[in-house]
C-alpha positions as CSV (number, residue, x, y, z in Angstrom):
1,X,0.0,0.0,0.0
2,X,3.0,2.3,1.0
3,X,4.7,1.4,-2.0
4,X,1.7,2.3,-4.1
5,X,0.9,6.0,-2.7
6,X,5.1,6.3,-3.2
7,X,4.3,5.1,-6.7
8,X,1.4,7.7,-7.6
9,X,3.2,10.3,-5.8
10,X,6.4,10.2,-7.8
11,X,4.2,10.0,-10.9
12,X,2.6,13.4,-10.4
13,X,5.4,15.2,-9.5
14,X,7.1,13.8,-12.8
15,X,3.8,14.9,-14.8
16,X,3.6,17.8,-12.7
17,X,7.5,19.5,-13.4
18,X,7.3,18.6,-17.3
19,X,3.8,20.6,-17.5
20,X,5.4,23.8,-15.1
21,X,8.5,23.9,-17.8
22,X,6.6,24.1,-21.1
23,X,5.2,27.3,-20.8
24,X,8.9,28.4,-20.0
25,X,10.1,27.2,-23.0
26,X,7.7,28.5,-25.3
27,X,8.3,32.2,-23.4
28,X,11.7,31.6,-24.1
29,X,11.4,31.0,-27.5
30,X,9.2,33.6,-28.1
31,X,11.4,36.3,-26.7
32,X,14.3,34.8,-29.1
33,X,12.9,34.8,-31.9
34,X,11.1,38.5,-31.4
35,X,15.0,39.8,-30.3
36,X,16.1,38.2,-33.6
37,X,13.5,39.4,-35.9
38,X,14.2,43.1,-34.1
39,X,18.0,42.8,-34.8
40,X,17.5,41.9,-38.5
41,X,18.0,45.7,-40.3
42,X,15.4,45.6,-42.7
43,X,16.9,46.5,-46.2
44,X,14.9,48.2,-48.8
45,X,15.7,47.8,-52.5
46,X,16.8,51.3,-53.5
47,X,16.7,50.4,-57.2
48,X,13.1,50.2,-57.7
49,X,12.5,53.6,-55.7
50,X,10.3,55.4,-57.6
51,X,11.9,58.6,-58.9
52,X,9.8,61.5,-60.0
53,X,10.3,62.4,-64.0
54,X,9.2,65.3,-65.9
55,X,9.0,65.2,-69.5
56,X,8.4,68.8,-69.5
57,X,11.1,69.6,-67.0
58,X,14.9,69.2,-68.7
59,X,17.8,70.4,-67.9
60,X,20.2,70.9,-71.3
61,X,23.8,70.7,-70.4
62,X,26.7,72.0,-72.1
63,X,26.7,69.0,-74.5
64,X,23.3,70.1,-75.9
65,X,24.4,73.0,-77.4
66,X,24.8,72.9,-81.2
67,X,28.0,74.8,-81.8
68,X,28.5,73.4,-85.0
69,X,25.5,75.0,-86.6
70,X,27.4,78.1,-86.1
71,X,30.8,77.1,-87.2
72,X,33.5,79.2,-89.0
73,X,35.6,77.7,-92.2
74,X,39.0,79.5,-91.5
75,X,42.0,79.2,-90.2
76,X,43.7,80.5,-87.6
77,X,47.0,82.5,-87.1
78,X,50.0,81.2,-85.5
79,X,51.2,84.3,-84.8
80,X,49.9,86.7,-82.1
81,X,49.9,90.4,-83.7
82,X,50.6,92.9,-80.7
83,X,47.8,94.3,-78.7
84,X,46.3,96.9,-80.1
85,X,44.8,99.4,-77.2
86,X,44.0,102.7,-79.8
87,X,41.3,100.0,-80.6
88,X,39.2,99.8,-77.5
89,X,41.0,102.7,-74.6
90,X,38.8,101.8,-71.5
91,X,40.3,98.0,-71.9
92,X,43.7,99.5,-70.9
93,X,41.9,99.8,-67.0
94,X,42.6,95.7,-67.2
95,X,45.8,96.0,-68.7
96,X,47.5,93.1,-67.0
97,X,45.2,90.8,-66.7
98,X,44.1,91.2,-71.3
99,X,47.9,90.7,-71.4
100,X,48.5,88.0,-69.2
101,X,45.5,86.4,-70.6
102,X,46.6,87.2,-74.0
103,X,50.2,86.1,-73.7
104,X,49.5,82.5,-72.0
105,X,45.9,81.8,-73.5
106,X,45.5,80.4,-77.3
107,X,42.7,80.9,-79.9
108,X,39.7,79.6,-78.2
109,X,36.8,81.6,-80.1
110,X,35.5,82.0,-84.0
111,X,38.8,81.2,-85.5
112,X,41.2,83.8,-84.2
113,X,40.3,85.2,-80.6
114,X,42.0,84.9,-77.5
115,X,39.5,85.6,-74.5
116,X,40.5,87.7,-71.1
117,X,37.8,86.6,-68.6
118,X,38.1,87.7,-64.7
119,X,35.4,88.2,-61.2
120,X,33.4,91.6,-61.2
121,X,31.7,90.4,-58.1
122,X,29.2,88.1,-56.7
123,X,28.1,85.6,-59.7
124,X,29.4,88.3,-61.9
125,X,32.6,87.4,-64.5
126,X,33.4,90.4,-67.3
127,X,35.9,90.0,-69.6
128,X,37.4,90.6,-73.5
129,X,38.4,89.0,-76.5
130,X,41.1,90.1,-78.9
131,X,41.4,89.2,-82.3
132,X,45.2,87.5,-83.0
133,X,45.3,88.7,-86.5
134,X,45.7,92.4,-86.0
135,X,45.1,92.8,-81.9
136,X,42.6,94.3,-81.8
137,X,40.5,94.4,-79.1
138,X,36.7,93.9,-78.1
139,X,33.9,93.3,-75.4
140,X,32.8,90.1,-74.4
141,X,28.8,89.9,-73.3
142,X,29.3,89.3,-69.9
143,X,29.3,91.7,-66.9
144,X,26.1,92.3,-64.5
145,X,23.5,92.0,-67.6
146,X,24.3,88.7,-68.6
147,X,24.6,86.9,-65.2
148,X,22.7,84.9,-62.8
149,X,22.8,84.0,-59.3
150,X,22.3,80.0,-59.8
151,X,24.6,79.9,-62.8
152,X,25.3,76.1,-64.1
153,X,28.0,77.6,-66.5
154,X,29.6,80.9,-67.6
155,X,31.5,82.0,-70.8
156,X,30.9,78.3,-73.4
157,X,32.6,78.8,-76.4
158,X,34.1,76.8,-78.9
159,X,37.4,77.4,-81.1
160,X,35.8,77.4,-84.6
161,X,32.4,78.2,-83.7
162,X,30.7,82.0,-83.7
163,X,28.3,80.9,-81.1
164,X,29.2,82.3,-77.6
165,X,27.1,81.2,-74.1
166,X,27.1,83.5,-72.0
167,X,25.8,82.0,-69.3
168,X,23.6,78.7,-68.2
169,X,21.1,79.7,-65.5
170,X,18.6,78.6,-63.1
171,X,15.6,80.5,-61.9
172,X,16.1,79.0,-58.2
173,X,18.3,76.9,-56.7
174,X,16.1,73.6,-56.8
175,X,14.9,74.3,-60.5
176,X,15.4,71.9,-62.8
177,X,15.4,73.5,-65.8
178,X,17.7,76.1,-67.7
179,X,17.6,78.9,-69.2
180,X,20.6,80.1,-72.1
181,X,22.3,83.7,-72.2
182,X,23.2,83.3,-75.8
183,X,25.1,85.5,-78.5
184,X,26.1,85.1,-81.8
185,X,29.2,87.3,-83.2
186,X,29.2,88.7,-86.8
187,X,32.7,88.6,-88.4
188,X,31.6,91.0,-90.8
189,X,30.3,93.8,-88.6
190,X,32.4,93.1,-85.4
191,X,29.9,92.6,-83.2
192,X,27.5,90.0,-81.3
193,X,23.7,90.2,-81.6
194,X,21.7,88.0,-79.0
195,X,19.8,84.8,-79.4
196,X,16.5,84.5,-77.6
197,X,15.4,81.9,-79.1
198,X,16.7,78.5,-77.9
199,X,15.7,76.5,-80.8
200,X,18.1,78.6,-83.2
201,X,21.3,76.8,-80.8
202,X,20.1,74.3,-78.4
203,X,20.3,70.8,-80.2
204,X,16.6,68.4,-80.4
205,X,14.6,71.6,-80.2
């Protein structure tokens, strides 16, 4: 009889301990695998973020601007012809810098002129452009009337082209289109007349 109660006793207290330890096990486990789940960084596939396009919205970089519509059949000098400051007096004010500029620079607009660009100030460059062939000098458009605060370029020329940029602006910082300062310079009459039409230089317009 003894033997029997000792028996049952034993039994429940077996029963009993494996019933008190599965609830601590599954509280363990849950805690696990919440503090790994919470540990895992979650990583988001950048390449399929959707990014906000605007057909009508463009900005046209240097590249898109068609130079060689505007290009000039002739050579140019290999010989530097003196300055010549009887032609334009109020350039001699910059004297050093057109010389400089003149003496270290090479041919880098419509065919034969050397260009003298400097700072007038806060998003303002000025500068001249003198003719190799008989030094003769002349104004670049640049200065205060042809700047812009958000300016993506300034002063986009090319060696055999007449086409000269004066600048590429922005209406606002965050804008994401462009607007062109644009001249074109008449060998014949010695002087630029502006562009205000972008198709008549901007390529795909």
């Amino acid at each position: 009889m003894k033997n029997n109660l000792a028996i049952i006793i034993f039994t429940l207290c077996v029963f009993g301990c494996k019933n008190n330890t599965k609830p601590d096990h599954q509280f363990n486990d849950s805690l696990k695998a919440d503090s790994v789940a919470t540990s895992i960084p979650i990583i988001k596939d950048t390449s399929i973020i959707d990014t906000p396009v605007s057909n009508h919205e463009e900005i046209y970089h240097t590249d898109s601007i068609n130079f060689e519509k505007f290009v000039l059949d002739a050579e140019s000098s290999s010989v530097k012809a003196p300055i010549d400051w009887s032609s334009y007096p109020k350039a001699k004010d910059f004297k050093t810098r057109i010389t400089e500029a003149y003496k270290s620079n090479e041919v880098s607009f419509a065919g034969n002129y050397v260009l003298a660009t400097f700072g007038c100030g806060t998003s303002c460059i000025m500068g001249f452009m003198i003719d190799v062939r008989d030094g003769k000098i002349y104004d670049l458009p640049l200065g205060e009337e042809n700047s812009c605060l958000f300016a993506e370029d300034r002063a986009i020329c090319k060696t055999n082209s007449l086409l000269f940029i004066s600048s590429i602006c922005k209406e606002k910082l965050e804008s994401t289109k462009a607007y062109y300062v644009a001249y074109l310079w008449d060998e014949h009459k010695k002087e630029f007349s502006s562009l205000k039409n972008e198709e008549e230089f901007l390529k795909n317009k």
